[in-house]
Residue frames as qw, qx, qy, qz and C-alpha x, y, z in Angstrom:
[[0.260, 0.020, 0.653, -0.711, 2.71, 18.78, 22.35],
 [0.661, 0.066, 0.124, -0.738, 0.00, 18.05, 20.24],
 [0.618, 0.013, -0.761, -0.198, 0.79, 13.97, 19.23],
 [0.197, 0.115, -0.860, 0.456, 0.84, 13.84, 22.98],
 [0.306, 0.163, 0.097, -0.933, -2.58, 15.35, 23.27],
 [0.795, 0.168, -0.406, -0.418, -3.98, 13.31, 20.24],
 [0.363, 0.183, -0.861, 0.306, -2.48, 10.34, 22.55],
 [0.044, 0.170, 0.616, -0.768, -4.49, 11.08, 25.64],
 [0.613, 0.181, -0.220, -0.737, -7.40, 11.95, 23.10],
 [0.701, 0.134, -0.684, -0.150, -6.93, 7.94, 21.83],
 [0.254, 0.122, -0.843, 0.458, -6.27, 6.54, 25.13],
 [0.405, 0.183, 0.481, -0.755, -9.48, 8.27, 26.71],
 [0.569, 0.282, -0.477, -0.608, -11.61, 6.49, 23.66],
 [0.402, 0.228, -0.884, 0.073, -9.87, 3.44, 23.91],
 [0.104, 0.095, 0.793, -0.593, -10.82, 3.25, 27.77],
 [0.541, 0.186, 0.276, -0.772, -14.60, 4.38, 27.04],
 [0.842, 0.011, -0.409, -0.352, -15.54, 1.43, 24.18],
 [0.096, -0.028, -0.910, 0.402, -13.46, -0.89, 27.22],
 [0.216, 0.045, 0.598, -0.770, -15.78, 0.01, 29.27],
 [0.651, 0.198, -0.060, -0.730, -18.67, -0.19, 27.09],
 [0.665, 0.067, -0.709, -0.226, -17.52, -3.67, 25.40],
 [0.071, 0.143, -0.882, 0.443, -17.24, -4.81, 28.99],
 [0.458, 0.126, 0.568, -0.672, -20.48, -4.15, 30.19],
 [0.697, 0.291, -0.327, -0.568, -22.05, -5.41, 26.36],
 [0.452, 0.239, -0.859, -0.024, -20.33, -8.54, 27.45],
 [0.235, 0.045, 0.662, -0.710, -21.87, -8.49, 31.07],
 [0.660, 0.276, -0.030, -0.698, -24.97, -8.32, 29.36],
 [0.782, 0.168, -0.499, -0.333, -24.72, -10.89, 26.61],
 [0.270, 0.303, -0.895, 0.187, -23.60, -13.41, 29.43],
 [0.331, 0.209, 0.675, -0.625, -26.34, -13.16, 31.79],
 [0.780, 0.294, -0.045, -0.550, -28.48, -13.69, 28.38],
 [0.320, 0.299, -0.887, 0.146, -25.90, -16.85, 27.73],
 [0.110, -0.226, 0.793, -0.556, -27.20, -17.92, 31.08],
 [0.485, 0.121, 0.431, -0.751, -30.68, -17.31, 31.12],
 [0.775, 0.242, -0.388, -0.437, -31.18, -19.44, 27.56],
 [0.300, 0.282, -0.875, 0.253, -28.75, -21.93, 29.28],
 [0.302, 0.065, 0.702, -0.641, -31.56, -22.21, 32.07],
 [0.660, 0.299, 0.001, -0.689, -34.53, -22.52, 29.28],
 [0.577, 0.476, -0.618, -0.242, -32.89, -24.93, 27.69],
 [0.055, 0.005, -0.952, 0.302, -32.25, -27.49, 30.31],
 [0.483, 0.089, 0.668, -0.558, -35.53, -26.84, 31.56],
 [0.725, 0.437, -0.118, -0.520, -37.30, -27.61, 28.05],
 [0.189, 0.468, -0.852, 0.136, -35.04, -30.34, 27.88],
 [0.097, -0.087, -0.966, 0.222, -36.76, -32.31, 31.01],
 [0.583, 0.258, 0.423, -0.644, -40.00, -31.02, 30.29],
 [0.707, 0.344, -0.468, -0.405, -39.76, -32.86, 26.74],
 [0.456, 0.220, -0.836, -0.214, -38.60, -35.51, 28.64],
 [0.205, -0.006, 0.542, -0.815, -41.03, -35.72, 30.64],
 [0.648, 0.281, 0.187, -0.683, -43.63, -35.71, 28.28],
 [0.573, 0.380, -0.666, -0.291, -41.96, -38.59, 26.42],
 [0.003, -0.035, 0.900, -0.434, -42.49, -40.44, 29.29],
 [0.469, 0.188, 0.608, -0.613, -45.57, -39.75, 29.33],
 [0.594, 0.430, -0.495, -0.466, -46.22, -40.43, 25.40],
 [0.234, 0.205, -0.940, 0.139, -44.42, -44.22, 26.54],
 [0.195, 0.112, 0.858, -0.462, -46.29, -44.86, 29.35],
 [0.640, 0.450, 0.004, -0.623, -49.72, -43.80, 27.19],
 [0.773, 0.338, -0.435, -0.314, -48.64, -46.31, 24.45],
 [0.045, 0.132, -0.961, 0.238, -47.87, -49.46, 26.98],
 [0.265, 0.115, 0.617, -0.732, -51.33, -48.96, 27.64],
 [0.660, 0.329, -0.179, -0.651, -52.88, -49.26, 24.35],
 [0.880, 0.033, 0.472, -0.034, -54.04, -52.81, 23.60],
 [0.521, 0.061, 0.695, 0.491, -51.99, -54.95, 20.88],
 [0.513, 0.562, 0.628, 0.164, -54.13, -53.65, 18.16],
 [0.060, 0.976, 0.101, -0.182, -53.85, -50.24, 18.58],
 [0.514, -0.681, 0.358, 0.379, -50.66, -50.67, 18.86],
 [0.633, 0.120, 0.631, 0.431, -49.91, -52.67, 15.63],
 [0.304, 0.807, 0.469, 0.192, -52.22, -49.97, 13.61],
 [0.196, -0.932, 0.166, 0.255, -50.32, -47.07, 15.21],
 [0.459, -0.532, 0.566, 0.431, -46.86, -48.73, 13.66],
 [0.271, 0.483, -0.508, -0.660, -48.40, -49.17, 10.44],
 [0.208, -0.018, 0.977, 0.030, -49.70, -52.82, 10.79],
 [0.063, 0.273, 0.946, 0.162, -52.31, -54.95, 9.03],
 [0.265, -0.219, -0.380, -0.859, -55.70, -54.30, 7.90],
 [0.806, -0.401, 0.004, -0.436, -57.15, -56.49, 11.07],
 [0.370, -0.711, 0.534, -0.267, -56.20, -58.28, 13.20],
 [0.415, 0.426, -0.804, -0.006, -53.41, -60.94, 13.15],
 [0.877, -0.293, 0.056, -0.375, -54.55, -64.49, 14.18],
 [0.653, 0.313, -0.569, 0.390, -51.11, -65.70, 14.50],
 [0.132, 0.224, -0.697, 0.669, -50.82, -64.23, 17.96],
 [0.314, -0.496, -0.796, -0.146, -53.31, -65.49, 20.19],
 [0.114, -0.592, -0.334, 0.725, -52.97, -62.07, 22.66],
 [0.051, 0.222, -0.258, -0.939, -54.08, -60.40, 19.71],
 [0.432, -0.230, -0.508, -0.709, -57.33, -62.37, 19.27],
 [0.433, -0.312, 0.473, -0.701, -58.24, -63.05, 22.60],
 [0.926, -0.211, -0.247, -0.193, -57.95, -66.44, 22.80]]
Protein backbone atom coordinates (compact mmCIF):
# COMPACT_ATOMS: atom_id res chain seq x y z
CA UNK A 1 0.00 0.00 0.00
CA UNK A 2 2.63 2.28 0.47
CA UNK A 3 4.30 2.45 -3.47
CA UNK A 4 0.70 3.25 -4.15
CA UNK A 5 0.66 6.10 -1.71
CA UNK A 6 4.24 7.32 -2.75
CA UNK A 7 2.37 7.24 -6.35
CA UNK A 8 -0.44 9.58 -5.47
CA UNK A 9 2.31 11.52 -3.38
CA UNK A 10 4.28 11.91 -7.11
CA UNK A 11 1.26 12.39 -9.11
CA UNK A 12 -0.09 15.26 -6.71
CA UNK A 13 3.57 17.09 -7.29
CA UNK A 14 3.67 16.35 -10.73
CA UNK A 15 0.13 18.13 -11.17
CA UNK A 16 1.22 21.20 -8.83
CA UNK A 17 4.74 22.27 -10.89
CA UNK A 18 1.94 21.63 -14.16
CA UNK A 19 0.15 24.00 -12.89
CA UNK A 20 2.77 26.28 -11.86
CA UNK A 21 4.92 25.81 -15.25
CA UNK A 22 1.64 26.63 -16.93
CA UNK A 23 0.87 29.75 -15.48
CA UNK A 24 5.08 30.73 -15.61
CA UNK A 25 4.39 30.23 -19.24
CA UNK A 26 1.14 32.44 -19.25
CA UNK A 27 3.26 34.92 -17.87
CA UNK A 28 6.40 34.80 -19.96
CA UNK A 29 4.00 35.06 -23.09
CA UNK A 30 2.12 38.07 -22.35
CA UNK A 31 5.87 39.48 -21.69
CA UNK A 32 6.72 37.80 -25.36
CA UNK A 33 3.92 40.03 -26.44
CA UNK A 34 4.32 43.13 -24.80
CA UNK A 35 8.27 43.43 -26.13
CA UNK A 36 6.72 42.21 -29.47
CA UNK A 37 4.55 45.51 -29.27
CA UNK A 38 7.79 47.78 -28.23
CA UNK A 39 9.54 46.57 -30.77
CA UNK A 40 7.43 47.24 -33.75
CA UNK A 41 6.63 50.40 -32.31
CA UNK A 42 10.46 51.52 -31.96
CA UNK A 43 10.82 50.12 -35.21
CA UNK A 44 8.47 52.95 -36.98
CA UNK A 45 9.43 55.47 -34.66
CA UNK A 46 13.20 54.99 -35.94
CA UNK A 47 11.72 55.04 -39.07
CA UNK A 48 10.22 57.81 -38.80
CA UNK A 49 12.92 59.73 -37.65
CA UNK A 50 15.03 58.56 -40.59
CA UNK A 51 12.72 60.19 -42.59
CA UNK A 52 13.05 62.89 -40.98
CA UNK A 53 17.09 62.84 -40.85
CA UNK A 54 16.46 62.45 -45.14
CA UNK A 55 14.18 64.98 -45.56
CA UNK A 56 16.61 67.44 -43.18
CA UNK A 57 19.59 66.52 -45.48
CA UNK A 58 17.67 67.22 -49.05
CA UNK A 59 17.49 70.47 -47.60
CA UNK A 60 20.98 71.28 -46.91
CA UNK A 61 22.62 73.20 -49.78
CA UNK A 62 25.35 71.27 -52.04
CA UNK A 63 28.06 72.33 -49.75
CA UNK A 64 26.91 71.22 -46.69
CA UNK A 65 26.21 68.41 -48.13
CA UNK A 66 29.62 67.56 -49.77
CA UNK A 67 31.39 68.54 -46.22
CA UNK A 68 28.95 66.31 -44.32
CA UNK A 69 30.22 63.19 -46.74
CA UNK A 70 33.67 64.06 -46.20
CA UNK A 71 34.28 66.36 -49.27
CA UNK A 72 36.84 69.02 -50.20
CA UNK A 73 38.35 71.76 -48.37
CA UNK A 74 35.97 74.41 -50.44
CA UNK A 75 34.13 74.47 -52.73
CA UNK A 76 34.26 72.59 -56.09
CA UNK A 77 34.18 74.86 -59.22
CA UNK A 78 33.56 72.04 -61.47
CA UNK A 79 29.87 72.11 -60.69
CA UNK A 80 28.38 75.27 -61.42
CA UNK A 81 25.24 74.54 -58.67
CA UNK A 82 27.93 74.48 -56.33
CA UNK A 83 29.29 77.98 -57.11
CA UNK A 84 26.36 79.74 -57.95
CA UNK A 85 26.81 80.45 -61.25
Amino acid sequence: MSSINDLVDRVERLLVRHEELKRTNGLLEQQVQALTLERDSLRSRLAAARARVDALLDRLPLEAVDLLEGGGDGPDTSDPRKTGA
